[in-house]
C-alpha positions in Angstrom: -33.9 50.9 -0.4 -30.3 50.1 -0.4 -29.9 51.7 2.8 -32.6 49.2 4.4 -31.2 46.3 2.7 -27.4 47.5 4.0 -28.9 47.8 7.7 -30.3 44.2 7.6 -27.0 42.8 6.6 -25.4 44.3 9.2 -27.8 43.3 11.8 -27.5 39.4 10.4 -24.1 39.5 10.4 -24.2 40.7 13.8 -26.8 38.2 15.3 -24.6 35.1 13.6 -21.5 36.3 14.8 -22.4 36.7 18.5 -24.4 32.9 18.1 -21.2 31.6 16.6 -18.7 33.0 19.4 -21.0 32.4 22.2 -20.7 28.6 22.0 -17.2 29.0 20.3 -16.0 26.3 22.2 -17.6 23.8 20.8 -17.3 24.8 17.8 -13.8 25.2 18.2 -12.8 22.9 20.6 -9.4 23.3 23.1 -6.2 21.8 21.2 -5.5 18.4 21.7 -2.0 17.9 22.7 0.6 14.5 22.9 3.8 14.4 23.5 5.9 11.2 22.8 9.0 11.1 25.1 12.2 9.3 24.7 12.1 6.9 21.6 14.5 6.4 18.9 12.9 7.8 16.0 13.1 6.3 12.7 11.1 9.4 10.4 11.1 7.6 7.1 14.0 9.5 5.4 16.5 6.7 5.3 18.7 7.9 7.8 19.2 6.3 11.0 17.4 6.3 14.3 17.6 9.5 16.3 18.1 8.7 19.9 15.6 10.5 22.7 13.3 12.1 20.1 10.4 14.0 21.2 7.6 14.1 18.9 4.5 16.8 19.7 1.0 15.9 17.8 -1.3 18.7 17.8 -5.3 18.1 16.8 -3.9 15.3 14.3 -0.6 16.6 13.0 3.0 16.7 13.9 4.1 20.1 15.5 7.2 19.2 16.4 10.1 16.8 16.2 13.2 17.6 18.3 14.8 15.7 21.0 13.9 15.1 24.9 14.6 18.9 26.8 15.5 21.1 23.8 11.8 22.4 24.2 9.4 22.5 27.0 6.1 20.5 26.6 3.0 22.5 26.5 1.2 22.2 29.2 -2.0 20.4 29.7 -0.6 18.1 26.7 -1.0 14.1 27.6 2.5 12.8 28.0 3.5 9.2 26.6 6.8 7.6 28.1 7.9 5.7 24.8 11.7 5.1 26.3 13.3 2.0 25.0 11.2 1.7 22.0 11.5 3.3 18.6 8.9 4.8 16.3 8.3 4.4 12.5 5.6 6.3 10.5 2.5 4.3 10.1 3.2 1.7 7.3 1.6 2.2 3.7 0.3 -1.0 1.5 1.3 -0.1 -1.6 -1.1 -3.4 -2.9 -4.0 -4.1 -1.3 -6.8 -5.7 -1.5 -9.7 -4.3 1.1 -12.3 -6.2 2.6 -14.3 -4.9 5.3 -13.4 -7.6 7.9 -10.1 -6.3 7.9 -10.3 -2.8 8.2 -9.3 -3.1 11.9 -6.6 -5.5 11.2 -4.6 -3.3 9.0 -4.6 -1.0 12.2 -3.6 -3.7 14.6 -0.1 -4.4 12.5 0.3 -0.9 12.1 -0.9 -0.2 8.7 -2.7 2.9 8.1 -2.8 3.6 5.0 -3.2 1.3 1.8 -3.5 1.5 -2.1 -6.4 -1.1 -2.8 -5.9 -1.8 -6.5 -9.4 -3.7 -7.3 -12.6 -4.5 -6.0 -16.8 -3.9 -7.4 -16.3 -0.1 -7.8 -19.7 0.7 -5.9 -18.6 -1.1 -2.7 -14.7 -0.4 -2.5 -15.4 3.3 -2.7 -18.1 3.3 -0.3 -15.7 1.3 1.9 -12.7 4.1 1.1 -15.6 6.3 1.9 -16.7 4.7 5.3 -13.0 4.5 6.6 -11.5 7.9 5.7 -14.6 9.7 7.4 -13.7 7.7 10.4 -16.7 5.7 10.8 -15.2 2.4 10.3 -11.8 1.8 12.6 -9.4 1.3 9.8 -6.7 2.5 7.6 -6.9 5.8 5.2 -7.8 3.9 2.0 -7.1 4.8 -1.9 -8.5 2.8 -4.4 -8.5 2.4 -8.2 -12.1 0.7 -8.3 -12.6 -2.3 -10.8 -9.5 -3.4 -12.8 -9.5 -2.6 -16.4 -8.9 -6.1 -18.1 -9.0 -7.3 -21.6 -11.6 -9.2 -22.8 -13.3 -11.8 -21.2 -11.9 -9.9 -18.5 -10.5 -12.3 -15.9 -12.7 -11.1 -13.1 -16.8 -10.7 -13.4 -16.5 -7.5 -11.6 -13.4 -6.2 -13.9 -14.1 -3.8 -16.6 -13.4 -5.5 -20.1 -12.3 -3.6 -23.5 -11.8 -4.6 -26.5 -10.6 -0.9 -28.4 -8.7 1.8 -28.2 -12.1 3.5 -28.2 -13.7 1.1 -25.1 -10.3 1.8 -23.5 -10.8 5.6 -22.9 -14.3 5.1 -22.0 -13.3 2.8 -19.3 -11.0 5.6 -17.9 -13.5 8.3 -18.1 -16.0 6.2 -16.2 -13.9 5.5 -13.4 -12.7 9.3 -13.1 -16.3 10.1 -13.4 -17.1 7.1 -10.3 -14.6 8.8 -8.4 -11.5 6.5 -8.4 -8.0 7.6 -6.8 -6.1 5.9 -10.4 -6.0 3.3 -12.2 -4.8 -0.2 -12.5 -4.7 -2.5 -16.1 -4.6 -6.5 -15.4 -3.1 -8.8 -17.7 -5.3 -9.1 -20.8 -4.2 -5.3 -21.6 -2.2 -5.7 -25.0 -0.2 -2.6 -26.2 -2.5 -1.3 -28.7 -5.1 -0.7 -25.6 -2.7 0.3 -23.1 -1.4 3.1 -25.3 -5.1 5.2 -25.3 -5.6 4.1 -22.3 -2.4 6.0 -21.1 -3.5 8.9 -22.9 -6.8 9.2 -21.6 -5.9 8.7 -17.8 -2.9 11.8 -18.4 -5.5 14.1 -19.4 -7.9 13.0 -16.4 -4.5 13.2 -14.3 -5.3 9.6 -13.3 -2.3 7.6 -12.6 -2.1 4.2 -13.7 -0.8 0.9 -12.2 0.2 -2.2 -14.1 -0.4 -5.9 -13.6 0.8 -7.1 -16.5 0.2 -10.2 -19.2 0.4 -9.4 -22.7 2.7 -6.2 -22.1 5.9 -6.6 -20.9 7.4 -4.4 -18.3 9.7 -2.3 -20.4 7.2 -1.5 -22.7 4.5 -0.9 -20.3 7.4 1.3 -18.1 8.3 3.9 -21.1 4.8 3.8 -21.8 4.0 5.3 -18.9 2.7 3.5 -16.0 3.4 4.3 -12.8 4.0 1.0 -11.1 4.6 -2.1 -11.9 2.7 -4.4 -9.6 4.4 -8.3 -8.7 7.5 -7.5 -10.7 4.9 -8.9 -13.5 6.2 -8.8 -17.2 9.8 -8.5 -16.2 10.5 -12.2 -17.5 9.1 -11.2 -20.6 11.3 -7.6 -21.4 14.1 -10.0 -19.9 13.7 -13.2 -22.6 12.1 -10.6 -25.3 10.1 -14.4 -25.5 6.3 -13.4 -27.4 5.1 -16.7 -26.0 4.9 -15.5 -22.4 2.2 -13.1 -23.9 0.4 -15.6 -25.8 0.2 -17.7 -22.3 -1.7 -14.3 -20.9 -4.3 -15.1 -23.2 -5.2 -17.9 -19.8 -5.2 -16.3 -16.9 -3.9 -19.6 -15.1 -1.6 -20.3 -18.0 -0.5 -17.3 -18.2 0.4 -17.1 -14.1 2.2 -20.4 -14.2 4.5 -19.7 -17.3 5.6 -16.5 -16.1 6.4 -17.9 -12.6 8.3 -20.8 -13.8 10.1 -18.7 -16.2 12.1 -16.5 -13.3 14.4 -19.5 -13.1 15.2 -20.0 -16.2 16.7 -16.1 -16.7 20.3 -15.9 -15.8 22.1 -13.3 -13.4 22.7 -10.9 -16.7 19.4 -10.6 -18.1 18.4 -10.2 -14.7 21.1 -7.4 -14.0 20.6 -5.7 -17.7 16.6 -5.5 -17.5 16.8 -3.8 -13.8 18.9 -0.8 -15.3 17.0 -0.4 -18.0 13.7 -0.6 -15.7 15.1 1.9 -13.3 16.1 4.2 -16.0 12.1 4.8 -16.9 11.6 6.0 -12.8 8.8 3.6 -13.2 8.0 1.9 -9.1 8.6 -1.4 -8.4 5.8 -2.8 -6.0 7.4 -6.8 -6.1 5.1 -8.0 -3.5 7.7 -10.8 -3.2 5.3 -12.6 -0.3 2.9 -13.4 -2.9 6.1 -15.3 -4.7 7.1 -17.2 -1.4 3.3 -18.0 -0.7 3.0 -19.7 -4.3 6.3 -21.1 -3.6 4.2 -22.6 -0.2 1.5 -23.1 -1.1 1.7 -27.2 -0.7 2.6 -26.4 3.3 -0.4 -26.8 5.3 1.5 -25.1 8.3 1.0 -22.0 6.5 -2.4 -21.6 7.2 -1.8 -21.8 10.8 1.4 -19.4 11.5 1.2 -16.1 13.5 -0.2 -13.2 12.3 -3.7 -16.1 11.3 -5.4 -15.8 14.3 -6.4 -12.3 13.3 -7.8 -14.1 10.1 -12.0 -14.8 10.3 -12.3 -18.6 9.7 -14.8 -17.3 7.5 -12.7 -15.5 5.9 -12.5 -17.5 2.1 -10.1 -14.5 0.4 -7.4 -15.9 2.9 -8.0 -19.3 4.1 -9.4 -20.8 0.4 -6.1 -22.8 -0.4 -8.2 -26.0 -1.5 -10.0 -24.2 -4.0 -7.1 -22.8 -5.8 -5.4 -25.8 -5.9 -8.3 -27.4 -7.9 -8.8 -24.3 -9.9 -4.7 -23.9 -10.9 -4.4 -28.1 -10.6 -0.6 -27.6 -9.7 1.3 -30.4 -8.4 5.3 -30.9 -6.1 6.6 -30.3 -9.8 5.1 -26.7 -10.1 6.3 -26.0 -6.5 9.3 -27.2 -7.0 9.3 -24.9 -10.1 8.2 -21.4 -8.5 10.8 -22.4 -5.7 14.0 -21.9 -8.2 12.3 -19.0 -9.6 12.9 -17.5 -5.8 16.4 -16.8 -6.5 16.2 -15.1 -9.6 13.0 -12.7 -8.2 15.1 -11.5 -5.2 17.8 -10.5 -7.8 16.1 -8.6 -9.4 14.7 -6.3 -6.7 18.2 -6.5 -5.2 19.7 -5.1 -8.7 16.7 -2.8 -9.5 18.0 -0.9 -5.7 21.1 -0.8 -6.9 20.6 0.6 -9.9 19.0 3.2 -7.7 15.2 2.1 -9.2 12.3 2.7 -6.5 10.8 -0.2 -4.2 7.0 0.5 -2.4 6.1 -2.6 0.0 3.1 -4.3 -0.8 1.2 -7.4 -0.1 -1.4 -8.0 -2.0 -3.5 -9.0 0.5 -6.4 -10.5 1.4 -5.7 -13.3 -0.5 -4.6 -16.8 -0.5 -2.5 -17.2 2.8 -1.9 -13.0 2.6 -2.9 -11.7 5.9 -4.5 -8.0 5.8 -1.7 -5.9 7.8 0.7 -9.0 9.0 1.9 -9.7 5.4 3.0 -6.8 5.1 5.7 -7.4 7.9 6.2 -10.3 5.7 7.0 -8.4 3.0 9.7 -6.0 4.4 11.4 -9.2 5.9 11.6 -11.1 2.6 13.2 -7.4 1.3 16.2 -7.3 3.4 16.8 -10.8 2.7 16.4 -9.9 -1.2 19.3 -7.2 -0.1 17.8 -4.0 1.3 18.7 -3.2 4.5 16.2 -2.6 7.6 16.0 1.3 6.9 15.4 0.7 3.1 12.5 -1.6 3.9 11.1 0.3 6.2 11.1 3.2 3.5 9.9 0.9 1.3 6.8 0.9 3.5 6.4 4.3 4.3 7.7 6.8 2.5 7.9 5.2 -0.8 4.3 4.3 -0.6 3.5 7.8 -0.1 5.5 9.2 -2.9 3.3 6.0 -5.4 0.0 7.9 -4.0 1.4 11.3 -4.3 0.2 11.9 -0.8 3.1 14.1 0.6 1.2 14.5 4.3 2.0 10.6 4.8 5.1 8.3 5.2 7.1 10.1 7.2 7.2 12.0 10.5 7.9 15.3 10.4 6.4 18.9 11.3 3.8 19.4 9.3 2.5 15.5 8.1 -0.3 13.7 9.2 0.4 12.0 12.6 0.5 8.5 11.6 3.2 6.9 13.4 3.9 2.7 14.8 5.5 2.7 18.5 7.9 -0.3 18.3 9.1 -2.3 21.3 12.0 -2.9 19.6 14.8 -1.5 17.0 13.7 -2.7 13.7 17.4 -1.3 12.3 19.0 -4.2 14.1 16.3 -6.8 13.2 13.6 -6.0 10.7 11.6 -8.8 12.7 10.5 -5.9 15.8 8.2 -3.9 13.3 6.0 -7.1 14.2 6.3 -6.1 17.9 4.0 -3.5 18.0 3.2 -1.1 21.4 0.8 1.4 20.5 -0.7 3.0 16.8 -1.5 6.4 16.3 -3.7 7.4 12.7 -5.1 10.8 12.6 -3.4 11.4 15.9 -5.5 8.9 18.1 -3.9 6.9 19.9 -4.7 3.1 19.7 -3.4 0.1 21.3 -3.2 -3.3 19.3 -4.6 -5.8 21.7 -7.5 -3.6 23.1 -8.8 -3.4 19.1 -8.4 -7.0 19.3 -10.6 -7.3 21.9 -13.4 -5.7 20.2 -13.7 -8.5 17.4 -12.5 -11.7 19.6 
């Protein structure tokens, strides 16, 4: 009998294995080859551009990086002239907001990847679902699901607690939905953040911070991964309890802790960047959210470059009106959140220096944030906060990558995932050319800006 049974098994195996190399070429289809010729190559590392690099993607990856001649190109590989222009790795949005609209949007400014750090659970991971299986045009997406919030939480579709023992349910329902980490909003007091933190470590879940009633230091040797909007750093900086109790508002709580920048001085400023930095904890300062409050009276705004990618029904971005009745601020608060300007770029200047790490982010779509554009936004406002170019562009590469733990991404090298930006220009000289963008590649295709425009003008 076991002789019988042996005999069939062999003939099965047999029969499947001449079905499976008979049509093995579609089942295992020819390489697809490019080779990108004569660019300066900016990998993501922080060092400067290499001159004629030759960069060789293979079904989806980077095979090789050398420079122009030092290997031939294999043949039947399709051959892209990039001379004169320079390539970056495809930026990362380290804070994001996702709405389908914009998937391709991200991709036209050279975004293709971004940390989405709140939406209805259901839909944002069906939309993280829909985009990394390729069937929407659009970024690689991770996503912490709905925001854990105190309670009332802020949002409807946050998730409130109340106890330590509501806290670590929260985290065990998102690991169980499926969530990529975590992210606590402003109602999250100590006593909750602290089983909250413990729960997510054993699930391996990390957590990001948008903080109210916690301030950044404590939230930092806590154990948070990121700090989003530089947000309780006035509040480790003043050791002030009453920029807490103003979290108890959502509103109140926004407006007193963006007034309060200005009133820090260089020191305090100075002193709580060490001390930050010392806990490894990221800094994602989204400092284009700052500037658009400080803005947000300009009308022009709403019609710079970068919003004629923007739906005009498109509410997330173009609502100004509405949150001006909801926050009711006036020239004074303006005027306010202007001064606090210096005091914000400071602080990311000193938190560099004190060798602290800086993801880009840009917390778009929101008010005047424009999905992919604000981003370039963002690593403009950095070098003027101090960076230079190359850190910025790390910022939004690399950086990013190292916050998602995602070590195939932000930078181009043999081995990663070819996601890559072909520049017209050198963004080392003037962080302004990221903006000019000539080509995209995600996953190794290859796509160009203006015809993805086409297909939603």
């Amino acid at each position: 009998m076991r002789d019988r049974t042996s005999a069939r098994w062999h003939v099965g195996t047999t029969i499947l294995f001449l079905l499976v190399t008979a049509g093995c070429d579609r089942v295992f289809p020819k390489d697809h080859i490019i080779a990108l010729e004569g660019a300066a190559l900016i990998d993501g590392a922080g060092g400067a551009p290499k001159p004629d690099a030759l960069i060789i993607i293979r079904n989806g990856h980077i095979a090789t990086v050398t420079r122009v001649n030092e290997i031939p190109i294999p043949k039947g590989a399709e051959r892209i002239n990039v001379v004169g222009k320079t390539i970056i790795p495809g930026l990362i949005d380290a804070h994001a907001h996702v709405e389908r609209w914009a998937a391709g949007r991200y991709i036209a400014w050279g975004v293709t990847t971004v940390r989405d750090l709140h939406g209805g659970t259901d839909t944002v991971l069906a939309l993280r679902n829909a985009m990394n299986l390729g069937s929407i045009t659009g970024p690689r997406m991770f996503t912490a699901g709905a925001m854990i919030d105190g309670v009332p939480p802020t949002y409807a579709n946050a998730t409130g607690v109340a106890t330590a023992d509501q806290a670590r349910r929260a985290v065990d329902q998102h690991a169980v939905a499926g969530v990529d980490y975590l992210k606590v909003y402003t109602k999250i007091t100590p006593a909750l953040l602290r089983p909250l933190l413990d729960e997510a470590d054993k699930l391996r879940l990390p957590v990001a911070a948008h903080l109210g009633r916690t301030d950044a230091l404590s939230a930092a040797r806590a154990g948070v991964v990121s700090i989003e909007h530089m947000s309780g750093v006035v509040q480790a900086a003043t050791g002030d309890p009453s920029y807490a109790v103003a979290h108890n508002s959502f509103l109140a709580g926004w407006t007193t802790e963006e007034k309060g920048w200005a009133g820090l001085d260089s020191g305090a400023v100075a002193r709580t960047a060490r001390a930050l930095a010392q806990t490894k904890v990221t800094i994602v300062p989204t400092l284009v959210v700052h500037e658009m409050l400080s803005r947000l009276d300009n009308p022009i705004l709403l019609a710079r470059p970068g919003m004629e990618d923007v739906p005009n029904n498109a509410e997330s971005v173009r609502s100004v009106p509405s949150l001006l009745r909801r926050t009711g601020w006036r020239a004074g608060d303006f005027a306010a959140f202007r001064r606090s300007r210096q005091r914000q770029d400071q602080f990311v200047r000193e938190y560099k220096r004190a060798g602290g790490a800086i993801a880009a982010g840009s917390d778009a779509a929101n008010q005047l944030l424009i999905p992919g554009y604000s981003l370039h936004e963002e690593m403009t406002l950095l070098v003027a906060a101090g960076l230079t170019p190359l850190e910025a562009i790390t910022a939004a590469t690399r950086r990013g990558a190292q916050l998602l733990h995602a070590d195939s991404l932000g930078m181009i090298a043999q081995g990663k995932v070819a996601d890559l930006v072909v520049l017209n220009g050198n963004p080392a000289e003037n962080i302004a050319a990221t903006r000019n963008i000539a080509l995209v590649m995600i996953r190794g295709r290859v796509i160009r800006p203006d015809s993805l425009r086409a297909t939603w003008k």
